[in-house]
mmCIF file as Biopython writes it, N, C-alpha, C and O atoms, coordinates in Angstrom:
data_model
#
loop_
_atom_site.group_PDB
_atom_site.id
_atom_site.type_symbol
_atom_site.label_atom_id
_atom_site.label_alt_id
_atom_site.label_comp_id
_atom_site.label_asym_id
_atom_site.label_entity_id
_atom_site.label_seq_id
_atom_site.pdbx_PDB_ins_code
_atom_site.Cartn_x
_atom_site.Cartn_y
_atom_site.Cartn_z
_atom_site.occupancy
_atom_site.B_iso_or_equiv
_atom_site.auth_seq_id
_atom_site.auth_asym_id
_atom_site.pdbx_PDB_model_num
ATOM 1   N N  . UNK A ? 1  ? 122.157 146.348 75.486 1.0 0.0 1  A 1 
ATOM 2   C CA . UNK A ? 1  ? 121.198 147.424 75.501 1.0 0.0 1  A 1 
ATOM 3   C C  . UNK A ? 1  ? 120.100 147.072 76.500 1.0 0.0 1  A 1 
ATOM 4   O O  . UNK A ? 1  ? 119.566 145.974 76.661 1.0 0.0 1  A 1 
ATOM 5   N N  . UNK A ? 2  ? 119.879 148.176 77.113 1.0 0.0 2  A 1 
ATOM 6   C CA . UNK A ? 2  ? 118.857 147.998 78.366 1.0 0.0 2  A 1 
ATOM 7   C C  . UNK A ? 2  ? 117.237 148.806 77.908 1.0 0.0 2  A 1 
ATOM 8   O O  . UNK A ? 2  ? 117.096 150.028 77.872 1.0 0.0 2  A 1 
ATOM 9   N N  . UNK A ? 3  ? 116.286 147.931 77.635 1.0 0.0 3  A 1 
ATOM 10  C CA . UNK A ? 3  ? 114.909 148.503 77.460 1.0 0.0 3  A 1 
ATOM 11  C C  . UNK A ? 3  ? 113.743 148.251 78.592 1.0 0.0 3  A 1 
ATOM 12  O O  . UNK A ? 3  ? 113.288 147.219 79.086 1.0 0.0 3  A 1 
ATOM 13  N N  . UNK A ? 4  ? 113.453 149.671 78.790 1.0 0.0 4  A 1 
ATOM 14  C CA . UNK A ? 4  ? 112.525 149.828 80.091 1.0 0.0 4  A 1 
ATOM 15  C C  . UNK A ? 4  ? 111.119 150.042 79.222 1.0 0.0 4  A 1 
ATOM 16  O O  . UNK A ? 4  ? 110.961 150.888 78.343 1.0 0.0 4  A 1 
ATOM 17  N N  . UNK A ? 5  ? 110.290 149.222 79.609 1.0 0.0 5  A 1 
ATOM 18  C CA . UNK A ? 5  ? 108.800 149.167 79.127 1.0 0.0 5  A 1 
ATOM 19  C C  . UNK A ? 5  ? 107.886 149.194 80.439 1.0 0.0 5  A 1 
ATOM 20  O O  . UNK A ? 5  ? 108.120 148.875 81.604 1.0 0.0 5  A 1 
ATOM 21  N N  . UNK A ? 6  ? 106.385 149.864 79.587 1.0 0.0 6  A 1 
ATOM 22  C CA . UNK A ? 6  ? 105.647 149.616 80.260 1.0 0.0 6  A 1 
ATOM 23  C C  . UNK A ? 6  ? 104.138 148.477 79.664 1.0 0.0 6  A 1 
ATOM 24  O O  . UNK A ? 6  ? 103.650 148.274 78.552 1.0 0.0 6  A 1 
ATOM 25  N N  . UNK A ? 7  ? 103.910 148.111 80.652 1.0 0.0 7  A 1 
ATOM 26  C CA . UNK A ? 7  ? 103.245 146.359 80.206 1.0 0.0 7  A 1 
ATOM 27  C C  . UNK A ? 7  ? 101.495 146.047 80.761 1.0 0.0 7  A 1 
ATOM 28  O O  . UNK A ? 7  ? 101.107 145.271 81.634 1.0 0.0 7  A 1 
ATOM 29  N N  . UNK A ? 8  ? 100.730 146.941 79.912 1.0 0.0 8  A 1 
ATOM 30  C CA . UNK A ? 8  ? 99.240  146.830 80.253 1.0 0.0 8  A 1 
ATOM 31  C C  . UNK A ? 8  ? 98.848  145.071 80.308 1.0 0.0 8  A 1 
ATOM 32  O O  . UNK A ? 8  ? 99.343  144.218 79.572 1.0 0.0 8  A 1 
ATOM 33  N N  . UNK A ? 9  ? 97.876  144.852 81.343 1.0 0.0 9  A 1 
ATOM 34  C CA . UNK A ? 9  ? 97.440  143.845 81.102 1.0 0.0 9  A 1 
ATOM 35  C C  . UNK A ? 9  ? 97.894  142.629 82.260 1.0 0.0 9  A 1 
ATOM 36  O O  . UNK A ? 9  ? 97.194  141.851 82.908 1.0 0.0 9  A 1 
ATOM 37  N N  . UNK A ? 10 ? 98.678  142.736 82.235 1.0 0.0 10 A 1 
ATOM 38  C CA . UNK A ? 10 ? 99.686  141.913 83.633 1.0 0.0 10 A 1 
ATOM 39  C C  . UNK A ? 10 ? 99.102  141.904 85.137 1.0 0.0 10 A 1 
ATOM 40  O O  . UNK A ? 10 ? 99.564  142.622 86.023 1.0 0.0 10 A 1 
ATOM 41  N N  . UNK A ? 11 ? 97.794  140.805 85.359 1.0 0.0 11 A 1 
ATOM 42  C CA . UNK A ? 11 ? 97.487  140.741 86.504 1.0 0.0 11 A 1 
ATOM 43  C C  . UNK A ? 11 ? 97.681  140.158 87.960 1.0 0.0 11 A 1 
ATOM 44  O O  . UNK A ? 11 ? 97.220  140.207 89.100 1.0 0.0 11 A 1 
ATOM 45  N N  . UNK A ? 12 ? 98.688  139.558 87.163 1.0 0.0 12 A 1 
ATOM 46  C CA . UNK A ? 12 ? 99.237  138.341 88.946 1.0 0.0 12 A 1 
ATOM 47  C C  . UNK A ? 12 ? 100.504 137.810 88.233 1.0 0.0 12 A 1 
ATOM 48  O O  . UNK A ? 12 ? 100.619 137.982 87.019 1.0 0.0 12 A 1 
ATOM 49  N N  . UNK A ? 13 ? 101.368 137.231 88.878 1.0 0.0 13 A 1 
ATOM 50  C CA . UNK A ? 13 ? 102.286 136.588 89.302 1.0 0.0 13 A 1 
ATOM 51  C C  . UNK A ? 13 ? 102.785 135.900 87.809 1.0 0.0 13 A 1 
ATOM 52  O O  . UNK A ? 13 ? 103.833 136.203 87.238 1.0 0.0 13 A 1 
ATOM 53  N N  . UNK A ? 14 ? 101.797 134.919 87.329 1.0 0.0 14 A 1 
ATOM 54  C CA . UNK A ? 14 ? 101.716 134.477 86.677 1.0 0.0 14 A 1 
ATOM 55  C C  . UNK A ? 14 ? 101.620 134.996 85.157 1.0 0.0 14 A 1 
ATOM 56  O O  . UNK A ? 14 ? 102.025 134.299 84.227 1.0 0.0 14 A 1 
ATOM 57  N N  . UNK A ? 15 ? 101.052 136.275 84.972 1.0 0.0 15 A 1 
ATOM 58  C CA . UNK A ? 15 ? 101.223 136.864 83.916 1.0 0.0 15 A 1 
ATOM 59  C C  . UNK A ? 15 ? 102.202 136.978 83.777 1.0 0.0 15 A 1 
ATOM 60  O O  . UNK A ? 15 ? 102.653 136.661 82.676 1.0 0.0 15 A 1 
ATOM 61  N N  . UNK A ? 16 ? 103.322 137.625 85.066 1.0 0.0 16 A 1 
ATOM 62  C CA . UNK A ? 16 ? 104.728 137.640 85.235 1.0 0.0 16 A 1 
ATOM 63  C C  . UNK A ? 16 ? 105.931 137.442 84.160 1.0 0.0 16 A 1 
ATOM 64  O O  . UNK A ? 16 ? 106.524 138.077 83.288 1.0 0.0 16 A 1 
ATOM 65  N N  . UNK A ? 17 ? 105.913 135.718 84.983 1.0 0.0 17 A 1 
ATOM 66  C CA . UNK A ? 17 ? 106.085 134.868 84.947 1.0 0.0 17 A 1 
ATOM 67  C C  . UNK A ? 17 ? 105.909 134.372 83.132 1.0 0.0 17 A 1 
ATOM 68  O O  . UNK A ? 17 ? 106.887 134.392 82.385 1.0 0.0 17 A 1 
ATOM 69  N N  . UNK A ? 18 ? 105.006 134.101 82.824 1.0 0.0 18 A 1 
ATOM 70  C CA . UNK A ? 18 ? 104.816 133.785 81.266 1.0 0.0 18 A 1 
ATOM 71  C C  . UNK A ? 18 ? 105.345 134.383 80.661 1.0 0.0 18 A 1 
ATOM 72  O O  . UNK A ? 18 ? 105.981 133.775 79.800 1.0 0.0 18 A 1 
ATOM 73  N N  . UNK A ? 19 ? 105.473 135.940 80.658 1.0 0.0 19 A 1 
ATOM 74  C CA . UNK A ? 19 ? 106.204 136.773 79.512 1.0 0.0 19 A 1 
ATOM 75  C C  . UNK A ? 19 ? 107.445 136.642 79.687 1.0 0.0 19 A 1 
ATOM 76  O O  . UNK A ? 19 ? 108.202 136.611 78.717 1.0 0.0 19 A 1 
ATOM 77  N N  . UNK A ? 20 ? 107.962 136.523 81.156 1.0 0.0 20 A 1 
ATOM 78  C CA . UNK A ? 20 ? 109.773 136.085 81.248 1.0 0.0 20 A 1 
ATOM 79  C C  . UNK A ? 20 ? 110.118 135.089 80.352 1.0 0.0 20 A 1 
ATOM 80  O O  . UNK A ? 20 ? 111.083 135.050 79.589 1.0 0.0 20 A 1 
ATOM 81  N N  . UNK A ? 21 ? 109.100 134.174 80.547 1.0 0.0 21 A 1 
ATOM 82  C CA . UNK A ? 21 ? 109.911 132.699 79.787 1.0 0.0 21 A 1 
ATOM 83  C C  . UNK A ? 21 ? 109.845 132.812 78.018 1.0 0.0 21 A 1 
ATOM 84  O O  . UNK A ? 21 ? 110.711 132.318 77.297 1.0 0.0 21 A 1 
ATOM 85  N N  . UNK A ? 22 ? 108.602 133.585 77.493 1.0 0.0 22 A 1 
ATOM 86  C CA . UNK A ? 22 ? 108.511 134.127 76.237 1.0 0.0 22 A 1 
ATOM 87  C C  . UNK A ? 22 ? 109.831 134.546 76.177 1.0 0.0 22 A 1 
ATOM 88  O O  . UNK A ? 22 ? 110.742 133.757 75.926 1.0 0.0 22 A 1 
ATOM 89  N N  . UNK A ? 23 ? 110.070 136.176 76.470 1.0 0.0 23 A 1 
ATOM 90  C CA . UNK A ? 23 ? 110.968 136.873 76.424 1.0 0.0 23 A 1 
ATOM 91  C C  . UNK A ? 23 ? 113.000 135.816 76.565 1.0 0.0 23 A 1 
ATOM 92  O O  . UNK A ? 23 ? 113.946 135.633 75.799 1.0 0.0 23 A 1 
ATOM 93  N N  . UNK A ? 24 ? 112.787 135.594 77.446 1.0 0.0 24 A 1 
ATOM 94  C CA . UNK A ? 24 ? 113.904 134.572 77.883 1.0 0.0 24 A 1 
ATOM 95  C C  . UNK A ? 24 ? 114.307 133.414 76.441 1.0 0.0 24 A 1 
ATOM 96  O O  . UNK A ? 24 ? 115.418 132.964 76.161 1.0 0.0 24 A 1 
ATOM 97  N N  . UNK A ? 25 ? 113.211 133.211 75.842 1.0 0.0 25 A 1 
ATOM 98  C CA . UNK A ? 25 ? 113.855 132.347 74.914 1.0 0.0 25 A 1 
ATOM 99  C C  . UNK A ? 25 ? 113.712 133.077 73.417 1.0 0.0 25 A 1 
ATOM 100 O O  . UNK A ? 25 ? 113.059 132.490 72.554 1.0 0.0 25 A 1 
ATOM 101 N N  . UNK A ? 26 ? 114.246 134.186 73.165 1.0 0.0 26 A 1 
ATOM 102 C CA . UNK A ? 26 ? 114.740 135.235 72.046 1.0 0.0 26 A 1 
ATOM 103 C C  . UNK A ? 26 ? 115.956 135.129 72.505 1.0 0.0 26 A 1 
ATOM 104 O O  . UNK A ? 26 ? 116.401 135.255 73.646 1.0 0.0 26 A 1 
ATOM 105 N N  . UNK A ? 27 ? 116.559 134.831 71.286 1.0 0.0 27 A 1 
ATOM 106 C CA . UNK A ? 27 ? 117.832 134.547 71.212 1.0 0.0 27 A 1 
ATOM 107 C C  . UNK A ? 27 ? 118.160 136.236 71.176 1.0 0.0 27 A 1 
ATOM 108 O O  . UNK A ? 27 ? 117.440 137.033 70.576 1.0 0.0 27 A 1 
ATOM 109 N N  . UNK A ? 28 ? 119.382 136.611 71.933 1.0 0.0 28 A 1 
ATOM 110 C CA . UNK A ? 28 ? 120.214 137.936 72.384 1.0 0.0 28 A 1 
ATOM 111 C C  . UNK A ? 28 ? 119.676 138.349 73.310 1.0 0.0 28 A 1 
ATOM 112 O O  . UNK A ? 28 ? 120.400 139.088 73.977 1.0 0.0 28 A 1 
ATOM 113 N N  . UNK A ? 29 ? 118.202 138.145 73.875 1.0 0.0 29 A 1 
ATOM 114 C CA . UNK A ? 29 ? 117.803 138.066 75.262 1.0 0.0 29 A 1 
ATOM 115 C C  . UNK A ? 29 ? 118.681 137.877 76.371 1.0 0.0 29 A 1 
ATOM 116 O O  . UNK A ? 29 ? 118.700 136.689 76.691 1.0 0.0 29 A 1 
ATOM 117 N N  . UNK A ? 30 ? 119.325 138.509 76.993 1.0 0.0 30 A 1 
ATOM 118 C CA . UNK A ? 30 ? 120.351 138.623 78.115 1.0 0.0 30 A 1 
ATOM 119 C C  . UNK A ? 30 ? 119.776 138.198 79.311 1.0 0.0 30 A 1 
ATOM 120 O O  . UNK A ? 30 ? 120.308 137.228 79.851 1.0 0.0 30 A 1 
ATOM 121 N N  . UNK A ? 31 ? 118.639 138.799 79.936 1.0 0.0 31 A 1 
ATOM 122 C CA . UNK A ? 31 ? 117.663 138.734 81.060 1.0 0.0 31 A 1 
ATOM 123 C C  . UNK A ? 31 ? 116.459 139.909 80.822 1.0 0.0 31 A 1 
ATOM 124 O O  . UNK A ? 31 ? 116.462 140.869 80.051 1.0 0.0 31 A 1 
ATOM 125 N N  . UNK A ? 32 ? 115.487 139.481 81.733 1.0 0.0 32 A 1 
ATOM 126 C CA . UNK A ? 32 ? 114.067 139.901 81.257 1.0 0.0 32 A 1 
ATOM 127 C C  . UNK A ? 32 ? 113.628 139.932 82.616 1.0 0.0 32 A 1 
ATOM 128 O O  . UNK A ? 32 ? 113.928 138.888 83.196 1.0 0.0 32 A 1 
ATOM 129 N N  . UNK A ? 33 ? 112.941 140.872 83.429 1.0 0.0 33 A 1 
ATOM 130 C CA . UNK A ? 33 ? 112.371 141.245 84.494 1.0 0.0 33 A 1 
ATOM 131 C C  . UNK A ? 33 ? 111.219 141.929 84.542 1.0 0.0 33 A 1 
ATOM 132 O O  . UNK A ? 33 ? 111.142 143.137 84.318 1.0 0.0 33 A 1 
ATOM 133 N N  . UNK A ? 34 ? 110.071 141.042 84.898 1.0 0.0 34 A 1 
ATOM 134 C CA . UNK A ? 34 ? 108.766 141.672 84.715 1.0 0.0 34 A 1 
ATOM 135 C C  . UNK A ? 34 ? 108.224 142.130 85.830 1.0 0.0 34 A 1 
ATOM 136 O O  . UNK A ? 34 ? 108.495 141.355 86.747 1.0 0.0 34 A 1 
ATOM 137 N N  . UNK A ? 35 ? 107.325 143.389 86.327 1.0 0.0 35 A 1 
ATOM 138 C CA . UNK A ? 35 ? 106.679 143.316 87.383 1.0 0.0 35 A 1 
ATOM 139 C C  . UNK A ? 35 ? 105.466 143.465 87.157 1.0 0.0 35 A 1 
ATOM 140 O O  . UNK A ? 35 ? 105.285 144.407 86.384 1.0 0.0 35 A 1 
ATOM 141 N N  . UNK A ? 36 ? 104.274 142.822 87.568 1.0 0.0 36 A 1 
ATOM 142 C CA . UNK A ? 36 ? 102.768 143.136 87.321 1.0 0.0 36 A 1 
ATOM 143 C C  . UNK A ? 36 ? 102.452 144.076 88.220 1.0 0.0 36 A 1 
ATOM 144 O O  . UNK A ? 36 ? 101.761 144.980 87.751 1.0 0.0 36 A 1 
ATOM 145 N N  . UNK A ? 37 ? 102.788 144.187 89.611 1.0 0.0 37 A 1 
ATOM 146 C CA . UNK A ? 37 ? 102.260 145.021 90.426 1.0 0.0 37 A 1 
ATOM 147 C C  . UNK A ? 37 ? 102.836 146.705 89.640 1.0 0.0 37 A 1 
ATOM 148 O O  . UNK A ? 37 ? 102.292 147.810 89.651 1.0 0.0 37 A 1 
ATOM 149 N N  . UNK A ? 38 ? 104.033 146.267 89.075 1.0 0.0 38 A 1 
ATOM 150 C CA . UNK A ? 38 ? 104.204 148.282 89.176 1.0 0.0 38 A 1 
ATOM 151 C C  . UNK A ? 38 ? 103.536 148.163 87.072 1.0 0.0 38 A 1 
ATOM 152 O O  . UNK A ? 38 ? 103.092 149.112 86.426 1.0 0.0 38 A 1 
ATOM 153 N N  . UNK A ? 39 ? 103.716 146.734 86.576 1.0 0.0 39 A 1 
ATOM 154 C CA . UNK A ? 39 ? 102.872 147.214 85.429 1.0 0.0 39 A 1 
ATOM 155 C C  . UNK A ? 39 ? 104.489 147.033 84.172 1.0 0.0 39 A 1 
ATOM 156 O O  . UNK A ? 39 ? 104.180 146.999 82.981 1.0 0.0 39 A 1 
ATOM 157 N N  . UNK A ? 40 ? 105.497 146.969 84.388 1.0 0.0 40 A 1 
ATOM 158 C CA . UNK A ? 40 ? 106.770 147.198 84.169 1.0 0.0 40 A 1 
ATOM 159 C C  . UNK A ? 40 ? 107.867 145.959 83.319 1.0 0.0 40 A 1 
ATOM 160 O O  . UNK A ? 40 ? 107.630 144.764 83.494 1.0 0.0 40 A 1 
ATOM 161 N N  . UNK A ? 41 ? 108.745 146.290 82.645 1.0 0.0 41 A 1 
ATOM 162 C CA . UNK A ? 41 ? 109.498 145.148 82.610 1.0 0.0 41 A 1 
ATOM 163 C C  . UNK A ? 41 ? 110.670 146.139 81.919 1.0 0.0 41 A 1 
ATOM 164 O O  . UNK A ? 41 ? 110.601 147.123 81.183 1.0 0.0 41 A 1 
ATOM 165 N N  . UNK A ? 42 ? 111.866 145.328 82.573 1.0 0.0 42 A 1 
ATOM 166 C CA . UNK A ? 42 ? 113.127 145.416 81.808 1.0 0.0 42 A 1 
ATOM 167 C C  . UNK A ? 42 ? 114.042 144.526 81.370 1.0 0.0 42 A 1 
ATOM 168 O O  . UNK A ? 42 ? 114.486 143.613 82.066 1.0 0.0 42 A 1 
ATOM 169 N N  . UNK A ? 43 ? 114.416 144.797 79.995 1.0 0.0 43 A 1 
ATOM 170 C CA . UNK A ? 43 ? 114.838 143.792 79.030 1.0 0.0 43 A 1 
ATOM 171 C C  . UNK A ? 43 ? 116.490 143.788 78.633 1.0 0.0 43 A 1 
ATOM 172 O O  . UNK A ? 43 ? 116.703 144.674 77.805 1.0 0.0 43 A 1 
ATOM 173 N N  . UNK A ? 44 ? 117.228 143.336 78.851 1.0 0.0 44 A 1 
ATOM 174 C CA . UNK A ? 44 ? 118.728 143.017 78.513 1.0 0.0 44 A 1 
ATOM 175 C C  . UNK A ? 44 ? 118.858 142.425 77.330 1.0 0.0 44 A 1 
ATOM 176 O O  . UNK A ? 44 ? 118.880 141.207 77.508 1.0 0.0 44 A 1 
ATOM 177 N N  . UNK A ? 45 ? 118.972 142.753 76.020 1.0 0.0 45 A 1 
ATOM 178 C CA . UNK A ? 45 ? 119.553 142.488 75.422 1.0 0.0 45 A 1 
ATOM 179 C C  . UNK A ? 45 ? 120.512 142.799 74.551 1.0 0.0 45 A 1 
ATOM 180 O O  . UNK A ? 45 ? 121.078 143.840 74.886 1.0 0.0 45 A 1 
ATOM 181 N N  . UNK A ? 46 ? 121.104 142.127 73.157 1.0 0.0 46 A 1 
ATOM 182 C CA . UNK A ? 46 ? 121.912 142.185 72.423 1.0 0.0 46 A 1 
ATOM 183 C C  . UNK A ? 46 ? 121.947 142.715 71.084 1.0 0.0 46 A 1 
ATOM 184 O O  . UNK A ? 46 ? 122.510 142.060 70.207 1.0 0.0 46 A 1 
ATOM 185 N N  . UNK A ? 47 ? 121.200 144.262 70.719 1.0 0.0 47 A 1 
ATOM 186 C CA . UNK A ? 47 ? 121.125 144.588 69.917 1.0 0.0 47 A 1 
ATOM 187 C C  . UNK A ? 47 ? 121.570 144.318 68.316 1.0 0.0 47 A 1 
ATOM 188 O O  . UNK A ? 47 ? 120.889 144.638 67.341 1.0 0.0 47 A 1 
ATOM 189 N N  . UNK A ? 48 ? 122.810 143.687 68.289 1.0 0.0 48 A 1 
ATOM 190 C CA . UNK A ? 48 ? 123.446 143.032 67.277 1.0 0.0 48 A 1 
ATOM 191 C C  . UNK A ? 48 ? 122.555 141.648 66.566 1.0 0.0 48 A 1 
ATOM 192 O O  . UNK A ? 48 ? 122.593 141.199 65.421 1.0 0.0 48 A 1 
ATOM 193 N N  . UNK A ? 49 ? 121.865 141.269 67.625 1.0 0.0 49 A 1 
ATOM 194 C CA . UNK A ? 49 ? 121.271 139.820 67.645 1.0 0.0 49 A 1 
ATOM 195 C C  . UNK A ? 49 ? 120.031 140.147 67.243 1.0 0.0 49 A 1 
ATOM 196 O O  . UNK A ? 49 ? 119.758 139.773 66.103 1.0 0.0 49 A 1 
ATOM 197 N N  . UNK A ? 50 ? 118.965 140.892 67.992 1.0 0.0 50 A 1 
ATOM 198 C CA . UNK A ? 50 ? 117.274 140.923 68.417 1.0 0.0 50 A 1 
ATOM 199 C C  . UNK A ? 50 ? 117.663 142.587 68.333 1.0 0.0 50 A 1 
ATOM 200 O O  . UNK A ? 50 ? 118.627 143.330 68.518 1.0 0.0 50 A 1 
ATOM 201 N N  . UNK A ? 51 ? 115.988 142.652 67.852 1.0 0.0 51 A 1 
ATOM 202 C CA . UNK A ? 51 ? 115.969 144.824 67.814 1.0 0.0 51 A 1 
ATOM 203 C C  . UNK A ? 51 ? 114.493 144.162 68.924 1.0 0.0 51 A 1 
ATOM 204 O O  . UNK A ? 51 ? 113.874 143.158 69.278 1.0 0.0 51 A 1 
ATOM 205 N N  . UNK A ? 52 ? 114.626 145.780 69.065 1.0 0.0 52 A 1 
ATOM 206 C CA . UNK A ? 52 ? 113.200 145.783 70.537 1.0 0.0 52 A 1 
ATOM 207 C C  . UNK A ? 52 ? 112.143 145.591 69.582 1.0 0.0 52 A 1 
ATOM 208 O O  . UNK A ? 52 ? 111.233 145.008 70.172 1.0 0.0 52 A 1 
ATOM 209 N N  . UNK A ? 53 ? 111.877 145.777 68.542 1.0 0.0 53 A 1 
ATOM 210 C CA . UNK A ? 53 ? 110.683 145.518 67.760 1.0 0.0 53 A 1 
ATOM 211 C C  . UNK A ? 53 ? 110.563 144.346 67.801 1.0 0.0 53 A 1 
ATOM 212 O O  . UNK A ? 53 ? 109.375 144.127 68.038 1.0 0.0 53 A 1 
ATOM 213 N N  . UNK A ? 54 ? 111.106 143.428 67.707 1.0 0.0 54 A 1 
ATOM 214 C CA . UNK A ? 54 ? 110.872 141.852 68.070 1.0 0.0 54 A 1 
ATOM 215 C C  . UNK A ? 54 ? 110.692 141.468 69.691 1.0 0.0 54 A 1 
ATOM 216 O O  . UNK A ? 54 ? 109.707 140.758 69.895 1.0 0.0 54 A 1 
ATOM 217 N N  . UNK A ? 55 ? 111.059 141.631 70.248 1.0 0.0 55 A 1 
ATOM 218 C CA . UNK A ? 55 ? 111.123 141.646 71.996 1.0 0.0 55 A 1 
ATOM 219 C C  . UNK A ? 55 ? 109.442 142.194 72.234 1.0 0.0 55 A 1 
ATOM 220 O O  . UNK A ? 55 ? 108.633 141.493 72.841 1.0 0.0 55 A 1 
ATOM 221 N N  . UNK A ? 56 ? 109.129 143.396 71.719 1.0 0.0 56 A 1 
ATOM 222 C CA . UNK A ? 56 ? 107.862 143.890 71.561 1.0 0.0 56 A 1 
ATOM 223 C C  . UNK A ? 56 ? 106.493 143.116 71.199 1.0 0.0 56 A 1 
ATOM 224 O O  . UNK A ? 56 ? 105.457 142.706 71.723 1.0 0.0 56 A 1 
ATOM 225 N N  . UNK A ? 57 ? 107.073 143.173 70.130 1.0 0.0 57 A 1 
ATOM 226 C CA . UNK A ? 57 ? 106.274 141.698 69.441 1.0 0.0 57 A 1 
ATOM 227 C C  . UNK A ? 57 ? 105.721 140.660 70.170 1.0 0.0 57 A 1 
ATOM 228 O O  . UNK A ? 57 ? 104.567 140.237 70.104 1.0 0.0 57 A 1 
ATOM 229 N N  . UNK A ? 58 ? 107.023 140.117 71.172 1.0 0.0 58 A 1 
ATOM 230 C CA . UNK A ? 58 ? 106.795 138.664 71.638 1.0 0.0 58 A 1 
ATOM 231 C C  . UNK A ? 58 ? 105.665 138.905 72.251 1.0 0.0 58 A 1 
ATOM 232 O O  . UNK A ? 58 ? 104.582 138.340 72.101 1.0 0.0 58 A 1 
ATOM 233 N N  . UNK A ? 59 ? 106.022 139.957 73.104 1.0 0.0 59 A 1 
ATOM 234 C CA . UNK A ? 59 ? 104.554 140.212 74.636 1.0 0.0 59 A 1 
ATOM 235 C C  . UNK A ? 59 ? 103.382 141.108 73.962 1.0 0.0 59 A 1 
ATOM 236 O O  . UNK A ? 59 ? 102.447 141.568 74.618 1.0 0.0 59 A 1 
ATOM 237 N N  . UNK A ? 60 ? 103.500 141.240 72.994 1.0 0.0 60 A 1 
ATOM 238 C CA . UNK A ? 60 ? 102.028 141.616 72.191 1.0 0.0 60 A 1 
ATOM 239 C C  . UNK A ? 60 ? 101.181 140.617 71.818 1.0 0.0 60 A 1 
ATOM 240 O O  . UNK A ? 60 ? 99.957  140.617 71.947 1.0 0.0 60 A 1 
ATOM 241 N N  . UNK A ? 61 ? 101.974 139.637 71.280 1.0 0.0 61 A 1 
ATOM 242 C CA . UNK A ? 61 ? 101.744 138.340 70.306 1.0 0.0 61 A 1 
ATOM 243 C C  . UNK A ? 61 ? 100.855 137.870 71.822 1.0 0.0 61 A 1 
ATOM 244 O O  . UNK A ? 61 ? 99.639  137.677 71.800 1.0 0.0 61 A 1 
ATOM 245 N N  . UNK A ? 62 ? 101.515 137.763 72.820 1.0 0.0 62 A 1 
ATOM 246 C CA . UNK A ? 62 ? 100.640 136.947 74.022 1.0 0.0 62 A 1 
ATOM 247 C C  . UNK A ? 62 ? 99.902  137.655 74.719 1.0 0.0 62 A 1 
ATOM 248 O O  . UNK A ? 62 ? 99.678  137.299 75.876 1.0 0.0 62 A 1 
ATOM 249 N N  . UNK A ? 63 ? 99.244  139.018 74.129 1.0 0.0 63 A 1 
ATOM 250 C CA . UNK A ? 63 ? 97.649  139.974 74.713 1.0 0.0 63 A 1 
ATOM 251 C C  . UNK A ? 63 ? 97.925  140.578 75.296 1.0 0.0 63 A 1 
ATOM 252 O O  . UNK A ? 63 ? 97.009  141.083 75.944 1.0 0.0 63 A 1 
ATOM 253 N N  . UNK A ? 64 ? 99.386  141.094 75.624 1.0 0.0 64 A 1 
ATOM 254 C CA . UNK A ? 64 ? 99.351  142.323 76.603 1.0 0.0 64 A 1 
ATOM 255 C C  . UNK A ? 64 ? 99.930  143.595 75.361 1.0 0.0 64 A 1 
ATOM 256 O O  . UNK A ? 64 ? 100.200 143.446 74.169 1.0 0.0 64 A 1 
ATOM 257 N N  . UNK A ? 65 ? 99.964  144.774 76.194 1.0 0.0 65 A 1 
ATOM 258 C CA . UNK A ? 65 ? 99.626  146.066 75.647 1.0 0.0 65 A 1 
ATOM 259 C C  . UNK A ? 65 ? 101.448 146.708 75.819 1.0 0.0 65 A 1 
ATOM 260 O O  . UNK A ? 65 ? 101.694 147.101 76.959 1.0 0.0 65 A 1 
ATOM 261 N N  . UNK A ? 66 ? 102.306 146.787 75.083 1.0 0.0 66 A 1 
ATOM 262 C CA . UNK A ? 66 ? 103.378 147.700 75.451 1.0 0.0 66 A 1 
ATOM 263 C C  . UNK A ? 66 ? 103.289 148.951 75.079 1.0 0.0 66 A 1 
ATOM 264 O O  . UNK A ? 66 ? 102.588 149.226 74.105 1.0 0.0 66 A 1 
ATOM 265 N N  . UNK A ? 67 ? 103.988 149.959 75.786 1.0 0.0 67 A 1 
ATOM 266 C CA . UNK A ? 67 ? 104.129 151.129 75.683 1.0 0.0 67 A 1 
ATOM 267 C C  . UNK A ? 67 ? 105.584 151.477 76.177 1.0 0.0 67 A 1 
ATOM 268 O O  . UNK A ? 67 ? 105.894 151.343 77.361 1.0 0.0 67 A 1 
ATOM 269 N N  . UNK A ? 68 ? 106.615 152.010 75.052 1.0 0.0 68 A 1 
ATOM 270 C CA . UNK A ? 68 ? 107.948 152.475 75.171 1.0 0.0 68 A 1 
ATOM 271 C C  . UNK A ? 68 ? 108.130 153.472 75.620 1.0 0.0 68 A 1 
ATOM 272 O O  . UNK A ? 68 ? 109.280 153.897 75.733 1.0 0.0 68 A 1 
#
């Protein structure tokens, strides 16, 4: 399952970067692609495994803002 979010808060590179590696280690996490410049991320995973309410979670838990 493919989830397209949008990701308040994400100011450089490095914000990026941090939520990939969050995201990346949820198990059914497939791949995780963040962009700060467009604000964005898309999430690959394994619905059977992880629901987006947890995936959600992760990058809330670390101060940024999602919107589905």
């Amino acid at each position: 399952m493919k989830l397209n979010l949008t990701v308040e808060g994400m100011h450089c590179s490095s914000c990026s970067m941090l939520l990939k590696d969050v995201v990346d280690e949820i198990k059914g996490v497939k791949s995780a692609k963040f962009d700060h410049a467009e604000g964005s991320a898309v999430v690959e995973f394994d619905d059977s495994v992880v629901s987006k309410e947890v995936i959600v979670d992760s990058i809330t838990k670390e101060g940024y803002k999602v919107i589905l």
